[in-house]
C-alpha positions as CSV (number, residue, x, y, z in Angstrom):
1,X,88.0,-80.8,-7.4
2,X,86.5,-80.0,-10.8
3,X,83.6,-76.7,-11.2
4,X,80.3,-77.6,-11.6
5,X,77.4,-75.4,-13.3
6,X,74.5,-75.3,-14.6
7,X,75.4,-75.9,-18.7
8,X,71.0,-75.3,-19.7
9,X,67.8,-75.2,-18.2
10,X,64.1,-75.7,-19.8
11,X,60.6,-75.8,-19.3
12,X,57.5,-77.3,-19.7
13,X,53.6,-75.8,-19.1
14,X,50.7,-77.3,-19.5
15,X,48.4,-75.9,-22.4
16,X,45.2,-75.1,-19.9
17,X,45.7,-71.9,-18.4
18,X,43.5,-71.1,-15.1
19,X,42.8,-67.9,-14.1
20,X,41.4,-66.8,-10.4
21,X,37.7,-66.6,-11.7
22,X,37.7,-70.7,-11.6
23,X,38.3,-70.8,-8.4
24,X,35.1,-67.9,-7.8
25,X,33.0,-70.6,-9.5
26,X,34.5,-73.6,-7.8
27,X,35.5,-72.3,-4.1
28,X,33.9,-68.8,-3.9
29,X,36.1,-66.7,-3.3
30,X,36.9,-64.1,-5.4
31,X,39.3,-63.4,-8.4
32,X,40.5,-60.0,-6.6
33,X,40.7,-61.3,-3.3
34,X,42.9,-64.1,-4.8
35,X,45.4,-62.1,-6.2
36,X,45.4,-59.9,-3.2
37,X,45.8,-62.4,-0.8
38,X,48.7,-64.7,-3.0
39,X,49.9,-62.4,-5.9
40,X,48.7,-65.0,-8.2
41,X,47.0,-64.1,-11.6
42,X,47.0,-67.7,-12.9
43,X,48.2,-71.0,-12.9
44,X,48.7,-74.1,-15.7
45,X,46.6,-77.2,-15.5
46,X,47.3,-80.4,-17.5
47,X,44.9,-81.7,-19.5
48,X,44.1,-85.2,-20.4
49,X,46.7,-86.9,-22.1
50,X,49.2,-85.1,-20.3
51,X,51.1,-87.1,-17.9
52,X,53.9,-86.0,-15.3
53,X,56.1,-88.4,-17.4
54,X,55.3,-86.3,-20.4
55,X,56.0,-83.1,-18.8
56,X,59.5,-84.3,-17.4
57,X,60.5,-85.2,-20.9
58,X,59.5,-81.7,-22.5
59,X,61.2,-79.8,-19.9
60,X,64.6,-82.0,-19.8
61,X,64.7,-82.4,-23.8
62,X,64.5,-78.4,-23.5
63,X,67.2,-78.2,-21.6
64,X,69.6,-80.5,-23.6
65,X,68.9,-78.0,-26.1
66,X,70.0,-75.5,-24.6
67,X,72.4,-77.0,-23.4
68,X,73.5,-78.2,-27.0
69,X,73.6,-81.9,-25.9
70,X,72.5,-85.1,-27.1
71,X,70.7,-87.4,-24.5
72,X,73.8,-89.6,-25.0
73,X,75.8,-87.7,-23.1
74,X,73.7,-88.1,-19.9
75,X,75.3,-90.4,-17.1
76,X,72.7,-89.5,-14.2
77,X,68.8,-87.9,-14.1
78,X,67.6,-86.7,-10.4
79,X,64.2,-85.6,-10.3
80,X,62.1,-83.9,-7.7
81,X,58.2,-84.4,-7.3
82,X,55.7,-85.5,-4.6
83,X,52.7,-85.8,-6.4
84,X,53.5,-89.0,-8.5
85,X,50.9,-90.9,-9.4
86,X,52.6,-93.9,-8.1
87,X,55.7,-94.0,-5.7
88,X,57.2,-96.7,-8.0
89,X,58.5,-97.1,-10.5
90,X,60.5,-93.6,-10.4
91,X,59.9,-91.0,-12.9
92,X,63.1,-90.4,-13.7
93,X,63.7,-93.8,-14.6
94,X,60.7,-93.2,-17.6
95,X,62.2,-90.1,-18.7
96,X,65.8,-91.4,-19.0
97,X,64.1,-94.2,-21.1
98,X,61.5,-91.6,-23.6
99,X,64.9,-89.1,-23.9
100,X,67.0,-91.9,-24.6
101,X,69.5,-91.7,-22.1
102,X,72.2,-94.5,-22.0
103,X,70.7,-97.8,-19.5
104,X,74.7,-97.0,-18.2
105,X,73.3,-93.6,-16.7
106,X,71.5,-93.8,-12.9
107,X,68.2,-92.5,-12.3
108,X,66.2,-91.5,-9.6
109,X,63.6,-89.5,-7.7
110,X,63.7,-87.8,-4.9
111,X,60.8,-86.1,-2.2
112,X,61.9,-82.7,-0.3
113,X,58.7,-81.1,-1.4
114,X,59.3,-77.2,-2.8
115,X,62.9,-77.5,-1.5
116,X,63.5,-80.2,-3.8
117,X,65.0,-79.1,-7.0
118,X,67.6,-77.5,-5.1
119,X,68.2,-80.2,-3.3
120,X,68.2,-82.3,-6.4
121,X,70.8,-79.6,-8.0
122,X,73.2,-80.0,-5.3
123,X,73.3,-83.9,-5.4
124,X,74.1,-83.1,-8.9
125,X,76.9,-80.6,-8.4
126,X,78.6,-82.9,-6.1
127,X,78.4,-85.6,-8.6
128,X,80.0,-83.4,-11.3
129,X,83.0,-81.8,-8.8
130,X,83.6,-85.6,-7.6
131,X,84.0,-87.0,-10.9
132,X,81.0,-89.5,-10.3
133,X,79.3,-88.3,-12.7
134,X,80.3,-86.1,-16.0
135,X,77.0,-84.0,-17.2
136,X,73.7,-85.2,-14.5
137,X,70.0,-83.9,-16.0
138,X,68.1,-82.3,-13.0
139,X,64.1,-82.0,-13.1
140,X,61.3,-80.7,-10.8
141,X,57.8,-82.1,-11.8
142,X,53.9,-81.8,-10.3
143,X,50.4,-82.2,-11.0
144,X,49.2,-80.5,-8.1
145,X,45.9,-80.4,-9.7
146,X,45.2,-84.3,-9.8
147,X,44.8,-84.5,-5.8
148,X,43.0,-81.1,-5.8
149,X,39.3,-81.2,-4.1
150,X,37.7,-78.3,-5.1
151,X,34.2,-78.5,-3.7
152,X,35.8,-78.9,0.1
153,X,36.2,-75.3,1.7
154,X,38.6,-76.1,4.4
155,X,41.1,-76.5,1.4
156,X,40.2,-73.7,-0.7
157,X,43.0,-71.8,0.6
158,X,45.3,-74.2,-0.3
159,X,43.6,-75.2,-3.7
160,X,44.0,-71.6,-4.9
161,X,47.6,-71.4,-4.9
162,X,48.9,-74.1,-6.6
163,X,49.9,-75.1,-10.6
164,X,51.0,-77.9,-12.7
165,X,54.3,-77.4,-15.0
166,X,57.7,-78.8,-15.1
167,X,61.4,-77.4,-14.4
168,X,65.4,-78.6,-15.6
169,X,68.7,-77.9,-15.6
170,X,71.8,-80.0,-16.9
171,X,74.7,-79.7,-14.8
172,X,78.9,-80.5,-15.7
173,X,81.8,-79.0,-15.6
174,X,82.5,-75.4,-16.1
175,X,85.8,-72.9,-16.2
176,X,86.9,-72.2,-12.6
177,X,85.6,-69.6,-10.9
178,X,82.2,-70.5,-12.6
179,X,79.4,-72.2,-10.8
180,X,78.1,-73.6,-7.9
181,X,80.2,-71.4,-5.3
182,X,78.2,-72.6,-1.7
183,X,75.5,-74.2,-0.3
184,X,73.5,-74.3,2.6
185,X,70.9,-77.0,3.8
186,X,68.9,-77.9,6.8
187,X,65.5,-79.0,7.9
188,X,63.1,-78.6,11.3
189,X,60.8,-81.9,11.8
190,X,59.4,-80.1,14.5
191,X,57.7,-78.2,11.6
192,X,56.2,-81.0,9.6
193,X,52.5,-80.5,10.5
194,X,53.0,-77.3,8.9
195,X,52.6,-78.7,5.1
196,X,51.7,-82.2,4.9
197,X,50.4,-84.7,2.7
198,X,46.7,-86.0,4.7
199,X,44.9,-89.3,4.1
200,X,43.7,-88.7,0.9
201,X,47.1,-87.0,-0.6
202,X,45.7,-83.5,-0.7
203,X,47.7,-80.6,0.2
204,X,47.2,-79.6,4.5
205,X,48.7,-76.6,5.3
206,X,49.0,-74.0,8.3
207,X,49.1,-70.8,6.2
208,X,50.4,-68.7,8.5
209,X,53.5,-70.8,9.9
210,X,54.4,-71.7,6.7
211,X,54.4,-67.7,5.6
212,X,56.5,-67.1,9.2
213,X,58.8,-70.0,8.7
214,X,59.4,-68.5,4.5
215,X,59.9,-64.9,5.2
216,X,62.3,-65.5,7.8
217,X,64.5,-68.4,6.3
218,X,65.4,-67.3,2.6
219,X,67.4,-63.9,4.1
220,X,68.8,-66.2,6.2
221,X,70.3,-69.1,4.0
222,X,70.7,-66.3,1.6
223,X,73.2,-64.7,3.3
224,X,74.4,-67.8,4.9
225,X,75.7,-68.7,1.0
226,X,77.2,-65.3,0.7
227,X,79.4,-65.3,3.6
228,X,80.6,-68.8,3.0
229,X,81.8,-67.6,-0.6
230,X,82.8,-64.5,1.1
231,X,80.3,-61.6,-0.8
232,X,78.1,-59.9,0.6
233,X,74.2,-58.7,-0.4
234,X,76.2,-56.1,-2.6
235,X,77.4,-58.5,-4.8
236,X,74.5,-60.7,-5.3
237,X,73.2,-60.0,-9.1
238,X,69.5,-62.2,-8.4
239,X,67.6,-63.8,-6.4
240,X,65.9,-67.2,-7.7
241,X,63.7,-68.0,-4.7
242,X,60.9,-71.0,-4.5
243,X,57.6,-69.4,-5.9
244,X,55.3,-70.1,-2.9
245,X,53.3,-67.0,-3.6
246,X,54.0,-63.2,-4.1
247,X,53.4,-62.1,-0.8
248,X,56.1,-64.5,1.2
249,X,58.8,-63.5,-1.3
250,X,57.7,-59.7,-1.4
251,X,57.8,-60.2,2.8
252,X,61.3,-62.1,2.6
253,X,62.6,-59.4,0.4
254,X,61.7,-57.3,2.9
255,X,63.6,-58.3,5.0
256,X,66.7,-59.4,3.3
257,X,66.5,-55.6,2.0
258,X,67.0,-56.7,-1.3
259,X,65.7,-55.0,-4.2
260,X,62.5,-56.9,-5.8
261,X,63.5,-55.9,-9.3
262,X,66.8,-58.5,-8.9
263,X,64.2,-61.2,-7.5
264,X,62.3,-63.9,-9.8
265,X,58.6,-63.5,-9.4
266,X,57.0,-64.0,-12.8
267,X,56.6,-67.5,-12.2
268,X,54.5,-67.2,-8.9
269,X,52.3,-64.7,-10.5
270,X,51.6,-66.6,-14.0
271,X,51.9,-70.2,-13.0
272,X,51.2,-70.6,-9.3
273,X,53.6,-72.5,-6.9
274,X,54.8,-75.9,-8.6
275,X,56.4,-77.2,-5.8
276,X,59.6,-78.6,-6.9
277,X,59.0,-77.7,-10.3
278,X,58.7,-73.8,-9.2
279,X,62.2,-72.9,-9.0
280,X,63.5,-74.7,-12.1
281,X,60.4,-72.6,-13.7
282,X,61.7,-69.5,-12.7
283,X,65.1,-70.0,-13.2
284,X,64.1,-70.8,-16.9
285,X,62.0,-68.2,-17.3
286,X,64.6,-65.5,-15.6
287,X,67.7,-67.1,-18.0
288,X,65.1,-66.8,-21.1
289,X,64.4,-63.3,-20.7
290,X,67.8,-62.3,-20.3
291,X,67.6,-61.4,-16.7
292,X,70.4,-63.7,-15.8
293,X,73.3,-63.2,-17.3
294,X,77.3,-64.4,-17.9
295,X,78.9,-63.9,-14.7
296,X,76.2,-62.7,-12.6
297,X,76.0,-63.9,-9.1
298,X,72.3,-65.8,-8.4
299,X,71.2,-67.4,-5.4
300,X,68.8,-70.6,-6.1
301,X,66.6,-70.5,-2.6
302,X,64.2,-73.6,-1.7
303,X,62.2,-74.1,1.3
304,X,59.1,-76.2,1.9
305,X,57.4,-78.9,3.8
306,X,59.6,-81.1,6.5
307,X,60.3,-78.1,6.7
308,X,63.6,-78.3,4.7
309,X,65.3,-76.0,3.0
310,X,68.2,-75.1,0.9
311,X,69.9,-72.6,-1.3
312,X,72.8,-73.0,-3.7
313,X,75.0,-69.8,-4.8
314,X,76.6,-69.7,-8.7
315,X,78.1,-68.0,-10.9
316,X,76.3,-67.9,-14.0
317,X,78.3,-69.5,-17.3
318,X,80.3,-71.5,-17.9
């Protein structure tokens, strides 16, 4: 079975920055007692013109250049979203077409809410290892904002913690010993009230499940992708985890007992949870800085509505 790892990631964010004093004037509640209550600063909104299409396309023509490869050499796009527009026809279908990415490559999207882009990763690393696929384009898209109704209270809570932005990550083969090293996956129905999509496709959430359910799952699958690799906590370089808000992953930290300095959480704090876009975010943002480097061990962690979750362990390079 070939090795297959991540060969680039990118990004896309949406020019309009909002800050916690818009949601003072729309929702009243404070700027302060925002960030106090989520960790959030801010968050990206799109802008008209902007499309989720449009932001799928900057984000995966960012990571072919990174990834020093021409659209050409795409055989397969997953992407992850649940705020389309439209259920059909799939995003990832327009984005293969606008990167020009051969008509011979597949293309689809896929719904596992903020657990997605992992989900959407693994699908790809099991392409590359099977040899159904040579080099598969991953993306993780929203426009929370569009189905955002800021004048209701009930969803204030809800309304202030999410962002708009998009996520990816090209996946092939890489040296052995390199990349995707374990996996774990599963999924609760008996959850799904927590975070579901209501009548009118706005964002219903029980807060405080939702933060139970978080804080309790990610040291759990994290380890779970340790052990099957056989490392432990000790030899785990960072910690990629969906960016829900600051205060789940500071609580799940917690209770790994894992140091927060080897845990992504600039995302959360400057662009808000973006769903399945939030962990491609991060990861982009963490592999930009420098923060993740050759070799290091990372653990990719996505949990979200279903409930479903997942993490994916690699060894960064290639």
């Amino acid at each position: 079975m070939k090795s297959a790892g991540i060969l680039g990631v990118g990004s896309y964010l949406p020019p309009r920055v909002v800050t916690n004093d818009f949601f003072k004037e729309k929702c009243g509640i404070s700027g302060r007692s925002i960030e106090k209550m989520t960790g959030i600063k801010e968050r990206r909104f799109t802008i008209p013109g902007i499309n989720m299409v449009d932001m799928a396309f900057a984000a995966g023509e960012a990571a072919l250049e990174h990834a020093n490869l021409d659209p050409s050499q795409i055989d397969f796009v997953i992407l992850s979203t649940i705020t389309q527009e439209r259920i059909y026809p799939s995003i990832a279908c327009q984005v293969q077409n606008r990167l020009g990415i051969p008509t011979t490559a597949g293309a689809y999207d896929m719904s596992v809410g903020c657990a997605g882009f992992v989900f959407a990763l693994l699908n790809a690393f099991q392409y590359v290892q099977s040899g159904f696929a040579k080099k598969v384009l991953v993306v993780g898209v929203e426009e929370c904002s569009r189905n955002m109704e800021l004048e209701n209270k009930e969803e204030r809570k809800v309304n202030i913690l999410f962002g708009d932005g998009a996520g990816a990550a090209v996946v092939g083969e890489v040296s052995e010993g390199f990349g995707l090293l374990s996996s774990t996956v599963g999924s609760d129905g008996s959850g799904s009230e927590y975070m579901r999509e209501d009548s009118n496709h706005r964002p219903s959430m029980d807060g405080e499940a939702i933060f139970q359910f978080a804080s309790t799952y990610i040291p759990e699958i994290v380890k779970d992708a340790l052990l099957k690799a056989d490392l432990t906590l000790d030899d785990l370089d960072y910690l990629v985890p969906h960016q829900a808000n600051l205060r789940i992953i500071e609580k799940a930290v917690h209770n790994l007992d894992f140091p927060i300095e080897k845990v992504a959480t600039h995302a959360v704090q400057y662009y808000g949870n973006t769903s399945s876009a939030s962990v491609a975010l991060a990861l982009a943002d963490e592999v930009k800085e420098g923060r993740i480097k050759d070799g290091d061990y990372v653990v990719l962690a996505g949990f979200g509505s279903g409930l479903a979750w997942a993490a994916a362990l690699v060894k960064w390079g290639n």
